[in-house]
C-alpha positions in Angstrom: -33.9 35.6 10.3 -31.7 33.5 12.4 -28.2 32.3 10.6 -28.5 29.2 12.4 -30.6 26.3 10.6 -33.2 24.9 13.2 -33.3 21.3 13.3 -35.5 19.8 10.8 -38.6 17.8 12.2 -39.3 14.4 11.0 -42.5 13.8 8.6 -45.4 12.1 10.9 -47.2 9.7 9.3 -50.5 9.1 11.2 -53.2 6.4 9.4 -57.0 7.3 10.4 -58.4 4.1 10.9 -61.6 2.1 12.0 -62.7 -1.1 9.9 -66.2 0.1 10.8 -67.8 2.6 8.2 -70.0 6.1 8.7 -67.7 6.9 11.8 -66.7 10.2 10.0 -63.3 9.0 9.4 -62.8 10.4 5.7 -64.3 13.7 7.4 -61.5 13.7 10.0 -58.7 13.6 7.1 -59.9 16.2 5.3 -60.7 18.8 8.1 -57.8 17.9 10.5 -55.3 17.8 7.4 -57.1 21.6 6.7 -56.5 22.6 10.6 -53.1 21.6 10.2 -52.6 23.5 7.4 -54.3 26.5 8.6 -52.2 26.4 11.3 -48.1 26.5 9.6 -48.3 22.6 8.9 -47.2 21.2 5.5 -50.1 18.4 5.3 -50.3 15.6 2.8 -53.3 13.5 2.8 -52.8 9.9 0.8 -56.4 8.7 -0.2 -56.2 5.2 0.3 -60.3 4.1 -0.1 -61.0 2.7 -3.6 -63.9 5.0 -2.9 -62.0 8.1 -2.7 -64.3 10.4 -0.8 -61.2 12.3 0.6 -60.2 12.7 -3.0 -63.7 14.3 -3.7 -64.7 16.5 -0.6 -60.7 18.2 -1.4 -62.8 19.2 -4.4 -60.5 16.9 -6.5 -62.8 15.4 -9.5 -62.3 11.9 -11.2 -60.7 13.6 -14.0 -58.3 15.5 -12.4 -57.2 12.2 -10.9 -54.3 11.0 -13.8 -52.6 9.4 -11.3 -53.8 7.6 -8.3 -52.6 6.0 -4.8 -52.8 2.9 -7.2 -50.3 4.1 -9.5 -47.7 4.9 -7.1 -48.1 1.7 -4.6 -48.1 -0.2 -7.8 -44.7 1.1 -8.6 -46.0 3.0 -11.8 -45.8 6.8 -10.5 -44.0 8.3 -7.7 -45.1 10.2 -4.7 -44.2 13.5 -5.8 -46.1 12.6 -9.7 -49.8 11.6 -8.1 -49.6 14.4 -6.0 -51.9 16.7 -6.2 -52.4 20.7 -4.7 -55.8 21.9 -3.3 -57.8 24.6 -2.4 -56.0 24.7 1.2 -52.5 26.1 1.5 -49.8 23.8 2.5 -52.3 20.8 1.8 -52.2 18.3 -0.6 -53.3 14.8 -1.4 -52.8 12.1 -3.2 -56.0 11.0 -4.7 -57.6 7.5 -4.6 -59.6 6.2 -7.7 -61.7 2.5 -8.0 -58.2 1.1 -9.4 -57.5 0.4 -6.0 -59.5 -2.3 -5.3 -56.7 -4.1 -7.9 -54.1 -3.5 -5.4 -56.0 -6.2 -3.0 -55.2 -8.7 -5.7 -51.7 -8.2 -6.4 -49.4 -10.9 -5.0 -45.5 -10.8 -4.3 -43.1 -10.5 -1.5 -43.0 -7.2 0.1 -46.9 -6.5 -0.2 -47.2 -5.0 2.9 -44.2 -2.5 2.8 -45.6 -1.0 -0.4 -46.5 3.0 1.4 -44.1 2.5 3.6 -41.4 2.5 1.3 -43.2 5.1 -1.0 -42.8 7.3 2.3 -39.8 6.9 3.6 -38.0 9.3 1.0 -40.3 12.0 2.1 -38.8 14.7 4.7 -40.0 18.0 6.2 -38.3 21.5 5.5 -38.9 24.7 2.8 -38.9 22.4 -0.3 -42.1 22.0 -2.3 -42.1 18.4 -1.6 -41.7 18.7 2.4 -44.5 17.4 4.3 -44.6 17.9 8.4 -47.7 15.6 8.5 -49.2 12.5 6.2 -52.6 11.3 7.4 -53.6 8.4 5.2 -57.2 7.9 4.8 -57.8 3.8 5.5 -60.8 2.4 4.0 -63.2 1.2 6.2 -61.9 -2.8 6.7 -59.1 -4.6 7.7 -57.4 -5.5 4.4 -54.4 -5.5 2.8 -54.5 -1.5 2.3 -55.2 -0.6 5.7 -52.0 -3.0 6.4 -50.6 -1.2 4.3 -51.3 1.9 6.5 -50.4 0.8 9.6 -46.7 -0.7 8.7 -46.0 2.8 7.4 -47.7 5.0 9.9 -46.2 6.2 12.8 -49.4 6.4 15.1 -52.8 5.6 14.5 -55.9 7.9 15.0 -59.0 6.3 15.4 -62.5 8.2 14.9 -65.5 6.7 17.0 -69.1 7.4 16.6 -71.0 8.2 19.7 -73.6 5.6 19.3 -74.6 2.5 20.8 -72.0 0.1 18.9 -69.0 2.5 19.1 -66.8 -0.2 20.9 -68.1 -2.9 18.7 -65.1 -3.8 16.8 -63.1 -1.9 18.0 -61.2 -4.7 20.2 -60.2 -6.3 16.8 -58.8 -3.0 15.2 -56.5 -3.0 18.7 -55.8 -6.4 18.0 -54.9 -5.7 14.5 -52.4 -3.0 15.5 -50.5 -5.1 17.9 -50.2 -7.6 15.6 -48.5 -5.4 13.1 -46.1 -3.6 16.1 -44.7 -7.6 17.1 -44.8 -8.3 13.1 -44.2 -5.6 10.9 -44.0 -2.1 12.6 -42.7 -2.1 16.3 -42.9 2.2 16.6 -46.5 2.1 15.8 -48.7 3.4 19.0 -52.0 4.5 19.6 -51.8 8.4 18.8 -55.7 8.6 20.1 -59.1 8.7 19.9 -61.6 11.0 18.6 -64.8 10.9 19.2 -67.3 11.7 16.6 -71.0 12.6 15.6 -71.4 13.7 19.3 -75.4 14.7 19.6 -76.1 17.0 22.8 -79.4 16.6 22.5 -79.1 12.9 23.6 -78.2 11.2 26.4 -76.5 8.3 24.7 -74.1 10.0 23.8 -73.2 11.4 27.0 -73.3 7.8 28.3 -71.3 6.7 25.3 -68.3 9.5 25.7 -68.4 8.1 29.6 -68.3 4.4 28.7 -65.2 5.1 26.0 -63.2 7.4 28.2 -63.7 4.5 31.0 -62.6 2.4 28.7 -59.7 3.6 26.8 -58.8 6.1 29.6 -56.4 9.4 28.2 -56.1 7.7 25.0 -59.3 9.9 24.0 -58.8 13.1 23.1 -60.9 15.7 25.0 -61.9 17.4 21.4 -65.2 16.1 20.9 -66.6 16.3 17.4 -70.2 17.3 17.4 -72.9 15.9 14.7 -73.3 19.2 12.7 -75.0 19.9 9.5 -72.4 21.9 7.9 -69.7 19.0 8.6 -72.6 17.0 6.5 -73.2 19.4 3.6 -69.4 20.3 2.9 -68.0 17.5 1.0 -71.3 18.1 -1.9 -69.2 21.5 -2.3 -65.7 19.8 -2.3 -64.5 21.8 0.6 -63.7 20.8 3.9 -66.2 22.3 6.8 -63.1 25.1 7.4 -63.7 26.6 4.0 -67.6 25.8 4.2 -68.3 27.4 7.6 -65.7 28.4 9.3 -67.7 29.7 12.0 -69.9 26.6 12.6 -69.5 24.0 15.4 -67.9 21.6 13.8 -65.1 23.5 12.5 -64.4 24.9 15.5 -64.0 21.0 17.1 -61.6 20.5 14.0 -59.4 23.6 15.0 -59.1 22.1 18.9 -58.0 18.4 17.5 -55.9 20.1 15.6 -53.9 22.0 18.7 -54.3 18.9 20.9 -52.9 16.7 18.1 -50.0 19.2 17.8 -49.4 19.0 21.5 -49.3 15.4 21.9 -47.0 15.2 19.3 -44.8 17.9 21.2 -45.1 15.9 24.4 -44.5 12.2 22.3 -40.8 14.3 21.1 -40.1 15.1 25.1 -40.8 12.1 26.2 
């Protein structure tokens, strides 16, 4: 081992977003926080759907949840309390429970700094505590959580379904985002697009990968996600696709997003 310390690299916080729901968003935590991992990455997923699906296909039950993403933005637990091991090495979360939805209600100055704040004392490195990536799980609207997301997040990953709507809303979640850079975050950029639910069988979705990549140009990434079966059946066994199948299509797709997320991250730090 080297005597010399290597530089330590900052925590990325990336927010999975899309105000539009069944895009296969909460499916893109979980497996590209588990390719991460699989990888060498430290990955810490913060379940921030009252819903908590995240929380539920890491295998984490309702009453293993003590403590919730509630509890901590609410200023009742810290980070490092709600936080919560799974079955993946270096991945853990912190789980979301229907307390949540109280968070929308809560008024106050500094509403919208809330995760940021809760982040900011988090760094990378060989402590217990060290994450190298956060992907927060937004549910699927605009509100006062996803906010919450994007002032804290450093990029923004957006899963799109291959189907006829896919850019149907999608102008007002880029909207959304540059509101918050001029307002409240000015680092935050587009990290990318995935596309999701891609059916070979189909052209539509051919035509649909065309009209995005038109579109929105090298902001896709060129990992598609295919609509898989296994992908489907995995979060009834708590386990994300890698552990499920690790063979299968999809968690192959989940292994390249994870080495072309890595690598645009390595170009973002160059440039």
């Amino acid at each position: 081992m080297s005597i010399f310390r290597q530089p330590q690299r900052r925590t990325r916080v990336l927010a999975l977003a899309n105000q539009k729901g069944g895009v296969g968003k909460t499916t893109t935590a979980i497996n590209l926080g588990t390719a991460l991992a699989a990888v060498g990455e430290r990955v810490l997923i913060i379940d921030l759907d009252p819903q908590g699906n995240a929380s539920t296909g890491l295998g984490i039950d309702e009453r293993s949840r003590k403590l919730s993403t509630f509890d901590v933005l609410s200023g009742r637990a810290q980070l490092s309390e709600a936080r919560i091991a799974t079955s993946v090495p270096r991945l853990s979360i912190v789980p979301a429970t229907i307390d949540l939805i109280a968070f929308e209600r809560e008024t106050g100055g500094g509403r919208h700094f809330r995760l940021r704040d809760v982040l900011a004392t988090l760094t990378t490195g060989e402590a217990e505590s060290a994450a190298s990536y956060v992907l927060i799980d937004c549910p699927p609207s605009l509100n006062i959580l996803t906010i919450n997301a994007l002032v804290a997040a450093d990029a923004v990953l957006v899963p799109l379904q291959c189907e006829f709507f896919a850019l149907e809303g999608l102008a007002q979640l880029m909207r959304t985002i540059e509101e918050i850079r001029t307002r409240l975050n000015p680092k935050l950029t587009i990290h990318g697009v995935v596309l999701t639910m891609y059916d070979q069988r189909t052209a539509l979705s051919d035509q649909v990968v065309d009209d995005v990549r038109r579109v929105l140009g090298d902001k896709v990434y060129a990992t598609i996600i295919p609509r898989n079966v296994r992908v489907a059946e995995s979060p009834s066994a708590g386990k994300p696709v890698l552990l499920y199948d690790y063979r299968c299509s999809g968690s192959q797709a989940y292994i390249q997003l994870a080495s072309e997320v890595i690598e645009r991250e390595r170009r973002m730090r160059v440039a």
